[in-house]
N, C-alpha and C positions, 0 to 999 in steps of 0.2 A: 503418122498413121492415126485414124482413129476408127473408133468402135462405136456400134449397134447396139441399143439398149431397147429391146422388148417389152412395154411394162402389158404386161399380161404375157407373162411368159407359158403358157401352152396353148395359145394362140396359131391353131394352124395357117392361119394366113399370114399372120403375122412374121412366125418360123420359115413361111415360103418365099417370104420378101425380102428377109434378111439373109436367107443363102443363095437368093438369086442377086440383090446386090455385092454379097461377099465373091461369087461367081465373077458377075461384070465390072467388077471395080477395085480387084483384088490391090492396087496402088491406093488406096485411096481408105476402104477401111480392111482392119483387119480381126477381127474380133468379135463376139456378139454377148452382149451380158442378160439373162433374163429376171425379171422382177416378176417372180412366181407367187402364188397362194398354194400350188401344190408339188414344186421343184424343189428338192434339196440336195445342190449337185455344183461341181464346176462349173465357175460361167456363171451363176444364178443366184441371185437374192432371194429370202424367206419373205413374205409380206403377208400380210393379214388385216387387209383395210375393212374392216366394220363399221368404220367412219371417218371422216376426212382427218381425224387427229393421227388416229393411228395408219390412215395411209402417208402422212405426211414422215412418220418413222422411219419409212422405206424408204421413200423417195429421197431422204437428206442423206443415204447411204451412198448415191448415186454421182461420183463426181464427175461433172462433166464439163470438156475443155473445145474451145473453138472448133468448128468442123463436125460435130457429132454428129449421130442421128440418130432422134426416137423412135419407135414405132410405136402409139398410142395403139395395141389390140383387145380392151377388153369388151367383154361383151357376154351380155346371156339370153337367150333364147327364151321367154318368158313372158305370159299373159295373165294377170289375174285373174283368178275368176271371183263370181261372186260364193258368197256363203251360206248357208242355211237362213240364218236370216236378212237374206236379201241385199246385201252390202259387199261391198270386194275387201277381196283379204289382203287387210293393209299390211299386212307382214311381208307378203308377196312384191305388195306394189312397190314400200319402200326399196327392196330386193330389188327391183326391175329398173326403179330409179338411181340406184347407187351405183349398181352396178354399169348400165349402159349412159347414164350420164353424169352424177356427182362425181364420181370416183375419175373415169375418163378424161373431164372436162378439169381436175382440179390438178390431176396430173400434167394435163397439157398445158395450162397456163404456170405451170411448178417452172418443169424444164422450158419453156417460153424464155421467162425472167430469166432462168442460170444460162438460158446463152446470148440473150442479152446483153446480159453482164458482159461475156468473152466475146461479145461482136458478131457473133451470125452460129449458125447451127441449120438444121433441117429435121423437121416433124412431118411425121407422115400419121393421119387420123384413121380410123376406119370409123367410116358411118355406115350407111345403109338406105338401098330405095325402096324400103321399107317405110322409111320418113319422106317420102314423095312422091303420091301423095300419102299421110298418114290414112289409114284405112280401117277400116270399125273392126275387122278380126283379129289383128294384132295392135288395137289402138296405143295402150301404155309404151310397147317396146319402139314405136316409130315414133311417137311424140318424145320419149327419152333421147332417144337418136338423131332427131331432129334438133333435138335443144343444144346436143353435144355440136354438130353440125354447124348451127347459126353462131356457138360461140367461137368456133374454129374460125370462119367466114370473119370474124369479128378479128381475130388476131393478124388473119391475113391482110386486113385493111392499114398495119400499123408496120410494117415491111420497110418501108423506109427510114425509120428512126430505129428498130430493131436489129436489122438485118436475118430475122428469121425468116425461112421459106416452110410456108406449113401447105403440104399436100392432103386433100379431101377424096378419102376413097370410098365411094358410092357404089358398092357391090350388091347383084344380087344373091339369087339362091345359092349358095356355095359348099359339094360335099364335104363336109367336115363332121364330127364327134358333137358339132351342135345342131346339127341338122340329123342327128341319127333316128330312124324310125318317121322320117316326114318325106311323103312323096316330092322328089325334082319338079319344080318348076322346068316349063319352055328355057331355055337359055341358061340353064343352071353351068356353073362351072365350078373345076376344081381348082385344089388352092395355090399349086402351080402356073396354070393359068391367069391366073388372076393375077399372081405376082411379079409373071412377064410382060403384060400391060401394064403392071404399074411402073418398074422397072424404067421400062420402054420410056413410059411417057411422066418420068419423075421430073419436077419442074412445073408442071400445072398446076395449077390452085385444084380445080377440081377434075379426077378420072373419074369417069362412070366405067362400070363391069358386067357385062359387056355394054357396049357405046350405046345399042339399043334400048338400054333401059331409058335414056336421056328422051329419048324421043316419046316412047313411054309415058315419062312422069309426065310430061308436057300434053299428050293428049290427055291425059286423064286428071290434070289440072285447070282445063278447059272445060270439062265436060263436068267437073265441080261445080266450076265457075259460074257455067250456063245452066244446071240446076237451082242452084242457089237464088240466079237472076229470075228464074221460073217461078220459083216457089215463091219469092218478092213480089211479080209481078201478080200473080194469083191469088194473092193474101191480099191486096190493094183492091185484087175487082172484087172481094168478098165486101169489102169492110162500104 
């Protein structure tokens, strides 16, 4: 048998993936371990990553054996803003960036390597279509997500000499304690839902949540697209 290992353990999506896979797959895992910042409880690792040294404290806790499965959930809701004197608060930013990509991204290529090592495993990411397109209101937290993203996409490409399967979950608005006090989007879901399509359709490099966001990103990376060529072509009949 093997076990689920959460690293962002209060993760409601996270939490909803791994009891709907312990649900559908009762043969197969049995278990869930969480790698918390604020859990101190059976089941659960103490972590406190401030920096990739002392996330790496955690992560070396985590033994992991052929068949496992991550679930890469961390994540924070966060935009900097600027300051009194006209600059963004780089306290903030590093915040936005560690937390939605350094930290994410060092975890996942961590556990990557340790299975590896033991010949195959399965990673499941949460990104966000939030990073596609990246958009000027929440521009830090999609560009972070996005980075996390491309280097998932990145590990995916190496599948054959690895044997890891890493899954990319592209979710929209989703009720959760990170979303508290911010009006539902069109399509919003919760975090059950979310976790029965991924569930469903575990094996894909990439799930969107809901599938419509896919269609989505793509009109509205067209219409970038065709701006951009606009603004090129306008700037030329100027000069």
């Amino acid at each position: 048998m093997n076990k689920i290992v959460l690293v962002g353990g209060s993760s409601e999506i996270g939490i909803a993936i791994a009891n709907e896979l312990l649900s559908k797959h009762p043969t197969k895992f049995d278990s869930l371990h969480r790698l918390s910042t604020t859990l101190q409880c059976a089941g659960s690792t103490s972590w406190a990553p401030v920096d990739l040294m002392s996330a790496l404290d955690g992560l070396q806790k985590i033994e992991i054996k052929n068949g496992d499965l991550v679930i890469v959930g961390l994540g924070k809701l966060t935009e900097p803003k600027s300051t009194a004197t006209g600059y963004i608060d780089l306290e903030e930013l590093n915040t936005t960036f560690m937390v939605n990509f350094l930290v994410p991204m060092f975890s996942m290529t961590y556990f990557y390597n340790a299975m590896k090592k033991r010949n195959g495993g399965e990673i499941i990411v949460l990104s966000s279509t939030a990073a596609f397109p990246v958009l000027r209101n929440n521009f830090f937290y999609g560009l972070a997500k996005l980075a996390l993203d491309i280097n998932a996409r990145y590990l995916q490409t190496l599948f054959t000499e690895s044997k890891v399967k890493i899954t990319i979950v592209r979710s929209g608005f989703v009720s959760t304690k990170l979303n508290e006090g911010r009006k539902p989007t069109p399509f919003s879901r919760t975090s059950e839902e979310v976790a029965n399509q991924v569930v469903k359709n575990l094996g894909k490099s990439i799930i969107w949540t809901p599938r419509v966001f896919q269609l989505i990103s793509l009109t509205l990376g067209k219409v970038k697209a065709l701006q951009l060529i606009a603004n090129y072509l306008v700037g030329k009949s100027k000069s």
